[in-house]
VMD Tcl script that builds the backbone (N, CA, C; Angstrom):
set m [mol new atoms 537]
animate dup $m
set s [atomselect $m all]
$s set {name element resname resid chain x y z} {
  {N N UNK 1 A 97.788 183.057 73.454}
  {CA C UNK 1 A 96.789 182.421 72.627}
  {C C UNK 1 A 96.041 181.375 73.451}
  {N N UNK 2 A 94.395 181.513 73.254}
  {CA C UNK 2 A 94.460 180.626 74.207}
  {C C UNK 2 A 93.943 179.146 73.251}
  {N N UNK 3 A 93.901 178.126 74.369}
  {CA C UNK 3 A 93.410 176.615 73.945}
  {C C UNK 3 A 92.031 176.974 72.930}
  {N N UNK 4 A 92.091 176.482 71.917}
  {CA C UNK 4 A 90.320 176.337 71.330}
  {C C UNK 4 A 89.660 174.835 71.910}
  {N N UNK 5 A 90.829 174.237 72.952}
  {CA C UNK 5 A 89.785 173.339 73.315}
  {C C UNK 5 A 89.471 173.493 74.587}
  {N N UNK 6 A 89.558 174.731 75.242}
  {CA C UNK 6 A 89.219 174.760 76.539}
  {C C UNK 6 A 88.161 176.166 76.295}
  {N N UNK 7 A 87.565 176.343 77.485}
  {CA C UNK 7 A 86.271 177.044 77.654}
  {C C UNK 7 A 87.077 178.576 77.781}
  {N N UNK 8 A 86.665 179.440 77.175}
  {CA C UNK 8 A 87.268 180.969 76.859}
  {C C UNK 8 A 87.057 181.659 78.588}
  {N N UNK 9 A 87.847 182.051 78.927}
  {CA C UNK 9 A 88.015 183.120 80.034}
  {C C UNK 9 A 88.332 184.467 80.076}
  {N N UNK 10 A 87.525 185.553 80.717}
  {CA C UNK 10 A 87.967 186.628 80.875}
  {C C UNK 10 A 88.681 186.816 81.531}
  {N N UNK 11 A 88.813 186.579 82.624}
  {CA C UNK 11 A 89.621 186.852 84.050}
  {C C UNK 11 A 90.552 185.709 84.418}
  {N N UNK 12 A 91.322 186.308 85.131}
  {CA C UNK 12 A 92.575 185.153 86.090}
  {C C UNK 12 A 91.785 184.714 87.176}
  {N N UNK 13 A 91.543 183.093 87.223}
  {CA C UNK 13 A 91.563 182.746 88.092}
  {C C UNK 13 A 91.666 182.457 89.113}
  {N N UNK 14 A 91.201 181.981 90.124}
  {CA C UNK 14 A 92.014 181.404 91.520}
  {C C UNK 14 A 91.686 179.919 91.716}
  {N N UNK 15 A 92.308 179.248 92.454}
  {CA C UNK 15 A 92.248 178.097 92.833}
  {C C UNK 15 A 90.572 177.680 93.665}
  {N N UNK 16 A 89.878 179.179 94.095}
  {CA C UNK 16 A 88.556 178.826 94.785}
  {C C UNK 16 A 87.808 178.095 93.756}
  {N N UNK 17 A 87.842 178.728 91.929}
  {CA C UNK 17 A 87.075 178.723 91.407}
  {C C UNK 17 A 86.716 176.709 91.199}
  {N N UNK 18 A 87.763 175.626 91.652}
  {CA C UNK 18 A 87.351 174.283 91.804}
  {C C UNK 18 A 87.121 174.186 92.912}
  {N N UNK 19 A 87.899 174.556 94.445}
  {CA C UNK 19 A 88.046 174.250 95.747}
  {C C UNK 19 A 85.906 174.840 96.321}
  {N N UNK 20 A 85.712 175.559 95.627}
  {CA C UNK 20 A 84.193 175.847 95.979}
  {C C UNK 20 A 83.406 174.283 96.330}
  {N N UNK 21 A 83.484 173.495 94.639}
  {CA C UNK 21 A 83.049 172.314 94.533}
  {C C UNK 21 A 82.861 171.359 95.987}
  {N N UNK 22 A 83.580 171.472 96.614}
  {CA C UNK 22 A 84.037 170.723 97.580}
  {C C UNK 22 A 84.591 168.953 97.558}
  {N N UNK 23 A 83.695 167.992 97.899}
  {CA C UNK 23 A 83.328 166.652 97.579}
  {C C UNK 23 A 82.914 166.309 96.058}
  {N N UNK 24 A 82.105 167.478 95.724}
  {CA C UNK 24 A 81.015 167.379 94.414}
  {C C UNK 24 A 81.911 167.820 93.352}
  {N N UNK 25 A 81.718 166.345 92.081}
  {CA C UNK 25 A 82.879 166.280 91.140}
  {C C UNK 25 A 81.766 165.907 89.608}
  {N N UNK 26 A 80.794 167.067 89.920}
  {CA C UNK 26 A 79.723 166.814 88.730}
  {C C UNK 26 A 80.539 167.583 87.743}
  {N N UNK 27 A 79.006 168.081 86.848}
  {CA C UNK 27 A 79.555 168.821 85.684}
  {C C UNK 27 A 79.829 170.490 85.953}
  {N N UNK 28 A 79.317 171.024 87.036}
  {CA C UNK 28 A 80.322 172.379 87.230}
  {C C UNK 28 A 81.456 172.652 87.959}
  {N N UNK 29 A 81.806 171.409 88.653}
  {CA C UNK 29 A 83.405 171.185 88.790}
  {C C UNK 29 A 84.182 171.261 87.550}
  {N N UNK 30 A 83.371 170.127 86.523}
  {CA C UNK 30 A 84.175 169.439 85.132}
  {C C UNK 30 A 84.968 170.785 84.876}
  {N N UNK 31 A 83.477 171.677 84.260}
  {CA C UNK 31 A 83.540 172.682 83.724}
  {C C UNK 31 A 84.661 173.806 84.495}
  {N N UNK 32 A 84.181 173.497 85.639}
  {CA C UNK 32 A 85.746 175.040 86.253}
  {C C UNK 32 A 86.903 174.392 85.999}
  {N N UNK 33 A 87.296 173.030 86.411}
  {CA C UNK 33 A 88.247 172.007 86.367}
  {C C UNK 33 A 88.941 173.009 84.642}
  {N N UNK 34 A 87.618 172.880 83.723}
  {CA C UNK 34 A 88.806 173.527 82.599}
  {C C UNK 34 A 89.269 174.714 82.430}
  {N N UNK 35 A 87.765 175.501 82.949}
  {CA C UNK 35 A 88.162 177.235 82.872}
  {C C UNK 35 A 89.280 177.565 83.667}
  {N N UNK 36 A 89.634 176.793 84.503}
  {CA C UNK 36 A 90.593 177.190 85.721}
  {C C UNK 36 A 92.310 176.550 84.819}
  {N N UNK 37 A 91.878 175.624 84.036}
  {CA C UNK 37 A 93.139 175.100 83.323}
  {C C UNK 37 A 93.467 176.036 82.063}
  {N N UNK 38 A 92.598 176.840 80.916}
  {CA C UNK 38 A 92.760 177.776 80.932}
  {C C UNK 38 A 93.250 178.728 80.816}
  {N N UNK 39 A 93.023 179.257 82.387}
  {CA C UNK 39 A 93.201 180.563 82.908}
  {C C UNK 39 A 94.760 180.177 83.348}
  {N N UNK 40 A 95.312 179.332 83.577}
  {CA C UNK 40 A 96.492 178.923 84.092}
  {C C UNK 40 A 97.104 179.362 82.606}
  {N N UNK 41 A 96.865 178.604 81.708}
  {CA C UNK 41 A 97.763 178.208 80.708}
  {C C UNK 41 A 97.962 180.013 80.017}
  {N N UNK 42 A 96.813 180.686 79.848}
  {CA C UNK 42 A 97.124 181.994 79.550}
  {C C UNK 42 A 97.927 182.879 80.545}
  {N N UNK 43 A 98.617 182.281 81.563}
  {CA C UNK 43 A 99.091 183.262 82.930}
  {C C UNK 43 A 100.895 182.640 82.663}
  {N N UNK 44 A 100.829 181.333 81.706}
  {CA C UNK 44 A 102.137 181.029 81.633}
  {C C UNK 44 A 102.345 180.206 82.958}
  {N N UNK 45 A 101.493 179.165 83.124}
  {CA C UNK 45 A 101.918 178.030 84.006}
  {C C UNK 45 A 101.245 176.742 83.326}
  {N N UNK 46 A 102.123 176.414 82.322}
  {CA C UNK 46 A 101.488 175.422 81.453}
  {C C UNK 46 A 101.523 173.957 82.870}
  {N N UNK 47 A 102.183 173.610 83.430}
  {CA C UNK 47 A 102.376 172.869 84.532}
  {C C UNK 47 A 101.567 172.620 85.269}
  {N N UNK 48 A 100.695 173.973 86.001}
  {CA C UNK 48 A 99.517 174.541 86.851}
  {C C UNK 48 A 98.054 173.735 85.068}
  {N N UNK 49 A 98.328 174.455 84.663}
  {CA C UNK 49 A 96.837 174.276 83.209}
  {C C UNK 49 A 96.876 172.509 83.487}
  {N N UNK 50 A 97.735 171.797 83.292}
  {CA C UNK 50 A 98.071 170.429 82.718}
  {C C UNK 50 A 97.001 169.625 84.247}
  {N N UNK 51 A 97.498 170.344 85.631}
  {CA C UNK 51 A 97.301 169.658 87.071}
  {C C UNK 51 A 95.856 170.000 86.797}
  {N N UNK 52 A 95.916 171.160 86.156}
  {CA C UNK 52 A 93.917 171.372 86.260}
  {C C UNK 52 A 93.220 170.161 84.843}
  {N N UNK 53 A 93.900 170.402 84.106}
  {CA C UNK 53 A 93.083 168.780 83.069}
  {C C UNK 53 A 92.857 167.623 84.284}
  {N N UNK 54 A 94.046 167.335 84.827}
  {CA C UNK 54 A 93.554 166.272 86.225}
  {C C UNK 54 A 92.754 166.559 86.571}
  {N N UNK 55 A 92.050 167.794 86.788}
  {CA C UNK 55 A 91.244 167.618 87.935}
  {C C UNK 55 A 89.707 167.285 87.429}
  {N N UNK 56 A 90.054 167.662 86.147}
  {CA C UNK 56 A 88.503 167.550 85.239}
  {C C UNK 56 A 88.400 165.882 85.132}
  {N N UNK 57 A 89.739 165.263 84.596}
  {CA C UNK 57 A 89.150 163.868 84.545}
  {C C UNK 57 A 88.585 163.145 85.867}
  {N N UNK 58 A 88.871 163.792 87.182}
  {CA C UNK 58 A 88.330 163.073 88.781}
  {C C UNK 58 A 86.436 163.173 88.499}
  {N N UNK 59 A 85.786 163.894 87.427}
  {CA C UNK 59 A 84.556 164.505 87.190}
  {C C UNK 59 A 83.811 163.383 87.184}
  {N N UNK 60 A 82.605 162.999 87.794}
  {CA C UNK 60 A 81.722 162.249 87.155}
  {C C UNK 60 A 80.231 163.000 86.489}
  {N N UNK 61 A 80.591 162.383 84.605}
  {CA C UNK 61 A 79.236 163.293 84.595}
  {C C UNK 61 A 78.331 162.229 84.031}
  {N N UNK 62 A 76.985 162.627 84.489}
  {CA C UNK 62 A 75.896 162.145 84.131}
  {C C UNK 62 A 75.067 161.755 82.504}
  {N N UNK 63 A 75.815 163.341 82.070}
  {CA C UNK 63 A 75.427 163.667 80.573}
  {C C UNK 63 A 76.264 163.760 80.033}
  {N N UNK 64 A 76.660 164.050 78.662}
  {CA C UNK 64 A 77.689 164.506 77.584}
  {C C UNK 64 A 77.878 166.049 77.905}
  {N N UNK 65 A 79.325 166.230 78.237}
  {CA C UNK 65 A 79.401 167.676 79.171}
  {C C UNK 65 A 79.555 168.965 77.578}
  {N N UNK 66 A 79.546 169.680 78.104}
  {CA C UNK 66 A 79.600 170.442 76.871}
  {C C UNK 66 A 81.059 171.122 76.132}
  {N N UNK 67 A 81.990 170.427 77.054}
  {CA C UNK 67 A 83.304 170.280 76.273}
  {C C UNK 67 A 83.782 168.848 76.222}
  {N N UNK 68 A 84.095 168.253 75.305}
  {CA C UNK 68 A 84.890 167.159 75.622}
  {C C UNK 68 A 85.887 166.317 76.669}
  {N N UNK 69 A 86.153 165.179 76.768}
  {CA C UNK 69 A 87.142 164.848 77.420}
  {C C UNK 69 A 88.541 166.012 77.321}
  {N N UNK 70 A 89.335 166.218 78.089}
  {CA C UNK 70 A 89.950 167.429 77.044}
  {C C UNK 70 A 91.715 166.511 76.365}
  {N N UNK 71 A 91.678 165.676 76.463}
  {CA C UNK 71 A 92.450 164.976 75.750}
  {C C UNK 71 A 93.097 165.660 74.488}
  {N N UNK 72 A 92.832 166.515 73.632}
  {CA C UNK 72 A 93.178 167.204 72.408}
  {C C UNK 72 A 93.686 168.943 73.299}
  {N N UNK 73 A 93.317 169.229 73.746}
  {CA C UNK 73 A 93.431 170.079 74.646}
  {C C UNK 73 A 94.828 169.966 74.869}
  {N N UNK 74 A 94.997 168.939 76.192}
  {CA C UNK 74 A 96.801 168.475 76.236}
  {C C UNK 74 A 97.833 168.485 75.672}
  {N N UNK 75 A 97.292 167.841 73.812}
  {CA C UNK 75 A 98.280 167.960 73.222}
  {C C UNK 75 A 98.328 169.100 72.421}
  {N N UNK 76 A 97.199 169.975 72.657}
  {CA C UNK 76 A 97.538 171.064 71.901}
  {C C UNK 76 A 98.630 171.995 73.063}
  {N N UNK 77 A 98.275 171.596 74.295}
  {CA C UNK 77 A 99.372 172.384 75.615}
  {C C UNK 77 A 100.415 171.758 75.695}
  {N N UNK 78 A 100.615 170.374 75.211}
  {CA C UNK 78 A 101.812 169.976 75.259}
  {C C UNK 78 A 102.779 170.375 73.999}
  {N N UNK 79 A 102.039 170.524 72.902}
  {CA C UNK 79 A 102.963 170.714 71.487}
  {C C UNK 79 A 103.690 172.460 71.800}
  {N N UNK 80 A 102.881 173.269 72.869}
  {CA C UNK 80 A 103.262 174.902 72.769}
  {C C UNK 80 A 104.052 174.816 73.723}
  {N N UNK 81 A 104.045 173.982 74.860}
  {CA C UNK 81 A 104.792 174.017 76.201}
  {C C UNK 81 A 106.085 173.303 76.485}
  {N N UNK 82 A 105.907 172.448 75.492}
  {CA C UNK 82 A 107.505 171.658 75.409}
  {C C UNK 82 A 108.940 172.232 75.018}
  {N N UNK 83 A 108.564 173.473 74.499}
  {CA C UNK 83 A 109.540 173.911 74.477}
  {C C UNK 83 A 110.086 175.212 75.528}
  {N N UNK 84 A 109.122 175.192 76.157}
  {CA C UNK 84 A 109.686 175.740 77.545}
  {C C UNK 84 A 109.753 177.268 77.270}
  {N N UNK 85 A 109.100 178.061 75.971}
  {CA C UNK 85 A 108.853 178.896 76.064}
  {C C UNK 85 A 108.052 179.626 76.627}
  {N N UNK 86 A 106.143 179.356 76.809}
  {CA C UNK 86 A 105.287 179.488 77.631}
  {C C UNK 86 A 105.234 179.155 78.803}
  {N N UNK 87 A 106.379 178.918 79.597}
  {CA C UNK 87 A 106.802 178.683 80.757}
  {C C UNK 87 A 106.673 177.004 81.314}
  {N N UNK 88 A 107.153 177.406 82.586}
  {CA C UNK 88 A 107.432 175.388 83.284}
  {C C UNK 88 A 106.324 174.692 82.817}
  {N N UNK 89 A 106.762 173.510 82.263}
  {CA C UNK 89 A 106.032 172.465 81.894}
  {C C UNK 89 A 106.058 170.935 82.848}
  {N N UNK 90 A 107.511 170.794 83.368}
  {CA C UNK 90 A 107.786 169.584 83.848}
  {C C UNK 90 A 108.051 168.506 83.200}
  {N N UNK 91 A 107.367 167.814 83.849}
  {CA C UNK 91 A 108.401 166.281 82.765}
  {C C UNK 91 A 106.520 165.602 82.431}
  {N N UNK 92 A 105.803 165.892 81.954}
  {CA C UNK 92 A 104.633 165.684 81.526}
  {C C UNK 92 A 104.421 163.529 81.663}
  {N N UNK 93 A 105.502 163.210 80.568}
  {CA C UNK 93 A 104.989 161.905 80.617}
  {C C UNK 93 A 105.304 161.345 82.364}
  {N N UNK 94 A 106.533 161.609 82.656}
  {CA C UNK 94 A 107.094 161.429 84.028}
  {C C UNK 94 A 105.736 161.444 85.252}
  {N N UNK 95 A 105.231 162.226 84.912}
  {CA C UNK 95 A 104.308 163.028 85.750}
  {C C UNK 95 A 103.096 161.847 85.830}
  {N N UNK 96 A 102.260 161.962 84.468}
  {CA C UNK 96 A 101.231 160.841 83.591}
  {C C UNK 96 A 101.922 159.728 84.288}
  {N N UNK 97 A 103.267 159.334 84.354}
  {CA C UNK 97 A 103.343 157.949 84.692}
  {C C UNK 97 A 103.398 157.647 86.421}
  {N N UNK 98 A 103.691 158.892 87.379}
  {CA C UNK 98 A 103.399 158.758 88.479}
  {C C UNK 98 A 101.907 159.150 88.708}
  {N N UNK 99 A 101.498 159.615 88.084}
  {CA C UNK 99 A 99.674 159.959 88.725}
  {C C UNK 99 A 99.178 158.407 88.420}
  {N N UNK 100 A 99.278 157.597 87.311}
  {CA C UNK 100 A 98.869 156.217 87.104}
  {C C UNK 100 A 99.599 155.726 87.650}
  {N N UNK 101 A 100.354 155.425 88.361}
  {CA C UNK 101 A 100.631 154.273 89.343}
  {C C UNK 101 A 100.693 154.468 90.894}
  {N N UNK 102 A 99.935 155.934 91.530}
  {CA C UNK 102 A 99.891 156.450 92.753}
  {C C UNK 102 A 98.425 156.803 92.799}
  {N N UNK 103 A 96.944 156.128 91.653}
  {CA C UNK 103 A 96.218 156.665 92.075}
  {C C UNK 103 A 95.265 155.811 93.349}
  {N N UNK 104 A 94.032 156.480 93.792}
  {CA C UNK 104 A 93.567 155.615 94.476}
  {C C UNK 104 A 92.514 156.321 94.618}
  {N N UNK 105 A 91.438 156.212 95.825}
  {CA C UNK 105 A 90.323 156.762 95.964}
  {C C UNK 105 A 88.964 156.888 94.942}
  {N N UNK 106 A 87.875 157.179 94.907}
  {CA C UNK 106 A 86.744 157.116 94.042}
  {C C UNK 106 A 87.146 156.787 92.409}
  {N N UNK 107 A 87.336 155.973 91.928}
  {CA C UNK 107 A 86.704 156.010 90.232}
  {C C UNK 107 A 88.405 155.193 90.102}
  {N N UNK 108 A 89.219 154.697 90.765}
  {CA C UNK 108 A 90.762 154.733 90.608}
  {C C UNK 108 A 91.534 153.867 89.267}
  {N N UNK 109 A 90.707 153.018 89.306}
  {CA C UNK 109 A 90.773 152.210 88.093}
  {C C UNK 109 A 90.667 153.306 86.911}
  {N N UNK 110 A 89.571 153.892 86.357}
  {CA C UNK 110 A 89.294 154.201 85.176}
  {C C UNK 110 A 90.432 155.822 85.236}
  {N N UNK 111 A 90.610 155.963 86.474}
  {CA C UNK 111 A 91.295 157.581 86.193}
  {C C UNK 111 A 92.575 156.849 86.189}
  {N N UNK 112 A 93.306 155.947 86.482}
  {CA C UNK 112 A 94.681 155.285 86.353}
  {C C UNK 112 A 94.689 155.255 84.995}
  {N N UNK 113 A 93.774 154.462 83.960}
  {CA C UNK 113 A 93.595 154.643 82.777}
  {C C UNK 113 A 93.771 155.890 81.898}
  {N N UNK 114 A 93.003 156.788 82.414}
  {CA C UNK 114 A 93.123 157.622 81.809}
  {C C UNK 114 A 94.551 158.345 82.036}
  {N N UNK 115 A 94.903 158.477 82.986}
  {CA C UNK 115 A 96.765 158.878 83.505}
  {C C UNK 115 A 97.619 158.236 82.567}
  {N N UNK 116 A 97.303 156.852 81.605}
  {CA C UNK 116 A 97.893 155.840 81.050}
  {C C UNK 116 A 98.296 156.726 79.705}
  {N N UNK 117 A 96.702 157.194 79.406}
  {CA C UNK 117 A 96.315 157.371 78.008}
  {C C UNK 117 A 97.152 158.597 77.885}
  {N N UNK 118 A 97.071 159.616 78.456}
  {CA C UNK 118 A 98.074 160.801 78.996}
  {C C UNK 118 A 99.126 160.130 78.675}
  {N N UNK 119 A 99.774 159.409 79.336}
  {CA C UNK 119 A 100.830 159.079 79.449}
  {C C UNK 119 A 101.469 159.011 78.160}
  {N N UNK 120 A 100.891 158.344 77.174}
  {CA C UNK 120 A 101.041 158.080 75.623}
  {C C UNK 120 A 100.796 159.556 74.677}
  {N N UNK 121 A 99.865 160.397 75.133}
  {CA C UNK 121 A 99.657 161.239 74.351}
  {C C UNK 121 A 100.915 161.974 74.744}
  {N N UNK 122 A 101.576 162.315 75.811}
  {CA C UNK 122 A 102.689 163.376 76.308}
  {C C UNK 122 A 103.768 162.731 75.376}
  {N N UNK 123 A 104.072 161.236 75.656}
  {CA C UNK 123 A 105.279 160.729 75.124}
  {C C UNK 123 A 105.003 160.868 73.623}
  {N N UNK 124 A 104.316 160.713 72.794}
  {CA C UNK 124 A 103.938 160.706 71.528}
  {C C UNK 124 A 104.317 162.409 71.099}
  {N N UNK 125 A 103.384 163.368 71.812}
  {CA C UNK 125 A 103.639 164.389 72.070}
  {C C UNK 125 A 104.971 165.649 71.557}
  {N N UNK 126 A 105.401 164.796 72.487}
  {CA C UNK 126 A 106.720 165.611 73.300}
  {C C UNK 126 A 108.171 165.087 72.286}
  {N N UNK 127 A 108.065 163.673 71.782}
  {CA C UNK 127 A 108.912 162.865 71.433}
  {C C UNK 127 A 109.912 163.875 70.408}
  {N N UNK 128 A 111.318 163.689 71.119}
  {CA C UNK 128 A 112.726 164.357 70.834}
  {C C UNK 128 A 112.623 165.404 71.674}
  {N N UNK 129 A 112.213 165.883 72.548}
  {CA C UNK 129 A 112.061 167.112 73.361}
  {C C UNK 129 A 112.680 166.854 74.476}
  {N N UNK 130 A 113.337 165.688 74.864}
  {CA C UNK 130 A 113.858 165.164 76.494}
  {C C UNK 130 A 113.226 165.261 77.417}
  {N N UNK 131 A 111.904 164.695 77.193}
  {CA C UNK 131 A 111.199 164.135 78.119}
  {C C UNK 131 A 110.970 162.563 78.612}
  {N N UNK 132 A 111.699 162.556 79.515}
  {CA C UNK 132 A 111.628 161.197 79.598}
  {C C UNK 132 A 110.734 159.945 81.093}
  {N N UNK 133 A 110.570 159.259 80.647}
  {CA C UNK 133 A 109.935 158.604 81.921}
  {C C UNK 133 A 110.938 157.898 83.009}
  {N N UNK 134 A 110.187 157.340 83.806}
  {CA C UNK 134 A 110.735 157.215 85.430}
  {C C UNK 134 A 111.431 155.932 85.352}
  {N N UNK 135 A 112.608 155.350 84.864}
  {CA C UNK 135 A 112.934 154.530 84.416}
  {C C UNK 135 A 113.188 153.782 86.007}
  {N N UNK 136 A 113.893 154.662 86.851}
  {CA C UNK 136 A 114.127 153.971 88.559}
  {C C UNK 136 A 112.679 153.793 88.978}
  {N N UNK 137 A 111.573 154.394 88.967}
  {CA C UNK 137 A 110.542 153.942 89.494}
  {C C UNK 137 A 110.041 152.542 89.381}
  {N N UNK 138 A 110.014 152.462 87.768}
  {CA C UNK 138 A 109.475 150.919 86.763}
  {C C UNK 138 A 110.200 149.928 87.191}
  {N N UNK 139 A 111.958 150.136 87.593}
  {CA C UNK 139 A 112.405 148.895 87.956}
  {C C UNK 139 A 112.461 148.832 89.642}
  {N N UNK 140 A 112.350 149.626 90.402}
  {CA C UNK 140 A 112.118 149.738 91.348}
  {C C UNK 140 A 110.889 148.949 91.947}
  {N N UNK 141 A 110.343 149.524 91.238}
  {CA C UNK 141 A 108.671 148.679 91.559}
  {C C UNK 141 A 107.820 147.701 90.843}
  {N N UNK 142 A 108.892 147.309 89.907}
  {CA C UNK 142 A 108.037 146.633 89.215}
  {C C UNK 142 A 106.772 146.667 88.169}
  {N N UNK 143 A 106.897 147.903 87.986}
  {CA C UNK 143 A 105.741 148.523 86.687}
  {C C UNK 143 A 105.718 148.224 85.332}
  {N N UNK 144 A 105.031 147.726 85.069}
  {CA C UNK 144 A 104.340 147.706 83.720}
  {C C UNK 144 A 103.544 148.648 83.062}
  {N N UNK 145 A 104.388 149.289 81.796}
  {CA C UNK 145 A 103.415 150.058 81.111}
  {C C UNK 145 A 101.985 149.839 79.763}
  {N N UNK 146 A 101.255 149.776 80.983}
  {CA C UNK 146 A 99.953 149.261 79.154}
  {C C UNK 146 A 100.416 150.403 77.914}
  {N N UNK 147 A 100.537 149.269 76.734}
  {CA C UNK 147 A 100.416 149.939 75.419}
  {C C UNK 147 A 99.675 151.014 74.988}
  {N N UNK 148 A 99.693 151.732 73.920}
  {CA C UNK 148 A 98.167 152.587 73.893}
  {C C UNK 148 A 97.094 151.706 73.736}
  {N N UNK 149 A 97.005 150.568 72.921}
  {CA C UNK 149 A 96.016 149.671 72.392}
  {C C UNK 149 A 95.618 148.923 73.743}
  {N N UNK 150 A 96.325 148.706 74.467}
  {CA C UNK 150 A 95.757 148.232 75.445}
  {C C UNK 150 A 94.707 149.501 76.879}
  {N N UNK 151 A 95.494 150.721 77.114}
  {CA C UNK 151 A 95.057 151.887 77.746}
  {C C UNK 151 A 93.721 151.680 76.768}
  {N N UNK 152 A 93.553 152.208 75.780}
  {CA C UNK 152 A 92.658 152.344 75.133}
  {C C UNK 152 A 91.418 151.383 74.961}
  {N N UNK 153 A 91.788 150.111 74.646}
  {CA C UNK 153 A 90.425 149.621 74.854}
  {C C UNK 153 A 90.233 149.391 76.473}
  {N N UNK 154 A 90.981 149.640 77.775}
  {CA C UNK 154 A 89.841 149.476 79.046}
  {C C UNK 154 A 89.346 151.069 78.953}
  {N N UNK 155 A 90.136 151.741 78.128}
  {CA C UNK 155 A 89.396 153.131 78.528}
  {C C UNK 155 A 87.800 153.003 77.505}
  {N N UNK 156 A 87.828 152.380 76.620}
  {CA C UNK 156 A 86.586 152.278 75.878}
  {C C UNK 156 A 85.740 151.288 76.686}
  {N N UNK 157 A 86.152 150.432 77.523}
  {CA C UNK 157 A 85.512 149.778 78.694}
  {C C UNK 157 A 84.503 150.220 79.949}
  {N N UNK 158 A 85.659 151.158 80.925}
  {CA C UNK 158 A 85.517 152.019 81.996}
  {C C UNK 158 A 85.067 153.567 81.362}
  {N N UNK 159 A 85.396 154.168 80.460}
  {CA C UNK 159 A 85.869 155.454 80.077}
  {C C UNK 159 A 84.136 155.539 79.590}
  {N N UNK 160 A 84.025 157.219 80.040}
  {CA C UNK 160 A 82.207 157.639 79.324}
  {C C UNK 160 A 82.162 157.535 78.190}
  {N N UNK 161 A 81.106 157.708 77.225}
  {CA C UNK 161 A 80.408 157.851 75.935}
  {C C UNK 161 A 81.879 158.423 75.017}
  {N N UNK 162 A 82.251 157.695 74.228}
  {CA C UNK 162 A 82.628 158.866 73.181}
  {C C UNK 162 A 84.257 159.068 73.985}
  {N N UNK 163 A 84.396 158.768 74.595}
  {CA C UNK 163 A 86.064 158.852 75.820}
  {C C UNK 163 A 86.872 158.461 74.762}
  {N N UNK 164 A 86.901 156.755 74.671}
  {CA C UNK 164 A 87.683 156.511 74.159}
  {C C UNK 164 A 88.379 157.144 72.521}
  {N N UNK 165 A 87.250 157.549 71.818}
  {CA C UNK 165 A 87.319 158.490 70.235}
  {C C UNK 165 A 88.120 159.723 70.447}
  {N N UNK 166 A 87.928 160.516 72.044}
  {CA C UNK 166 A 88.501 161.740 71.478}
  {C C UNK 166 A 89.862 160.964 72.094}
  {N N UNK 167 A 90.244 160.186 72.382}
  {CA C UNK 167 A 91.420 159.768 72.574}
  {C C UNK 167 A 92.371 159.700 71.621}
  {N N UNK 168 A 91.411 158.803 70.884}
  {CA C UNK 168 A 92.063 158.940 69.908}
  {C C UNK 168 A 92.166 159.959 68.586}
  {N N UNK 169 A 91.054 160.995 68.993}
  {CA C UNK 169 A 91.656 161.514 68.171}
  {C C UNK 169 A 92.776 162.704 68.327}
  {N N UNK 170 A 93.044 162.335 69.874}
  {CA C UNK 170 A 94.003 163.258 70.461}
  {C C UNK 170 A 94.948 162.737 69.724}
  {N N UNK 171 A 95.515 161.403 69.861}
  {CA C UNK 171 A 96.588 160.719 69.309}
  {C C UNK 171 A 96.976 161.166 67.923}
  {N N UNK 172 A 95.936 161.020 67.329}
  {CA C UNK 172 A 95.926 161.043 65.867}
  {C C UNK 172 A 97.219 163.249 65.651}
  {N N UNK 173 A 96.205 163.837 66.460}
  {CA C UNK 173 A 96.865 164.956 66.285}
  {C C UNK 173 A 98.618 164.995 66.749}
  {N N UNK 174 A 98.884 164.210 68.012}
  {CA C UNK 174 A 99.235 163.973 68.603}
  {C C UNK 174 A 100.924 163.680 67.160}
  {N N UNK 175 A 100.399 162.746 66.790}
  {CA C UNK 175 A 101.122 161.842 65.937}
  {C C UNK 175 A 101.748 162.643 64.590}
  {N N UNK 176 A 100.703 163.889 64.502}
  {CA C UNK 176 A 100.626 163.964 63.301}
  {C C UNK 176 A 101.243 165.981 62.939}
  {N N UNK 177 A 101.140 166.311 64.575}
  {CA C UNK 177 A 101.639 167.699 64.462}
  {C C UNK 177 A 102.426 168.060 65.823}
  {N N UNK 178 A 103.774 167.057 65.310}
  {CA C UNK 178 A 104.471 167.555 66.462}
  {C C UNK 178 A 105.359 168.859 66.012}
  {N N UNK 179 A 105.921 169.473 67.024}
  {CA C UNK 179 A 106.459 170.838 66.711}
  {C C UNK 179 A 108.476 170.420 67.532}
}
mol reanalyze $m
mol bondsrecalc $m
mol representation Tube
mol addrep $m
């Protein structure tokens, strides 16, 4: 079955279909960034689909792209994938909480944010499924996790047009249809 919040695909992908992009992280990166996530998630690598949502949020777009942030997306891949039937998932929040505290390079602030907001939607998500976060990392290093209320308003800060809403209304689903 595939995502209704990701862009419909005929074919299996390959990894060219972002690596083409090169440097350039406009809106037909955005856009493969999802078809390519996807095409993963229908092949049974919910793990592979999840790394490609990353790659869509690295996007800078100019305009209102013609799919959303895919934030609702996630948790619709996280509510089918947690149970490890549609194949490897990983440790999702685990994951969300090392991409936000290892990011760096172009935009790093607002995509740490958004890794945050992830971070909350997986744990919200996933919650009773044994997924758990990096508890040796946090005391190891000293990490602090922003709240959602806090992720959320710098993401309504830093974050494009309309970012912060489907956030929440990821949450809202998030909250409201766990499996």
């Amino acid at each position: 079955m595939p995502c209704p919040w990701l862009p419909t695909v005929s074919e299996r992908l390959e990894p060219s279909v972002t690596r083409r992009h090169g440097k350039e992280r406009g809106a037909a990166f955005y856009h493969d960034a999802l078809c390519y996530a996807q095409s993963q998630w229908l092949h049974g690598k919910p793990a592979q689909a999840i790394l490609q949502l990353n790659k869509a949020w690295m996007a800078r777009l100019d305009a209102a792209p013609e799919f959303p942030p895919p934030y609702r997306a996630l948790v619709w891949l996280l509510h089918r994938a947690g149970t490890g039937e549609f194949g490897f998932v990983g440790n999702p929040p685990r994951h969300f909480q090392h991409l936000a505290t290892r990011m760096s390079g172009p935009d790093a602030v607002v995509r740490s944010c958004r890794a945050w907001i992830c971070f909350h939607l997986a744990t919200v998500a996933m919650e009773g499924m044994g997924y758990d976060r990096d508890g040796v990392q946090l005391a190891r290093e000293g990490i602090w996790i922003p709240g959602w209320d806090q992720a959320l308003q710098q993401l309504r800060h830093l974050g494009g047009p309309g970012e912060a809403g489907e956030a929440e209304a990821a949450m809202a689903v998030a909250r409201t249809h766990r499996t």
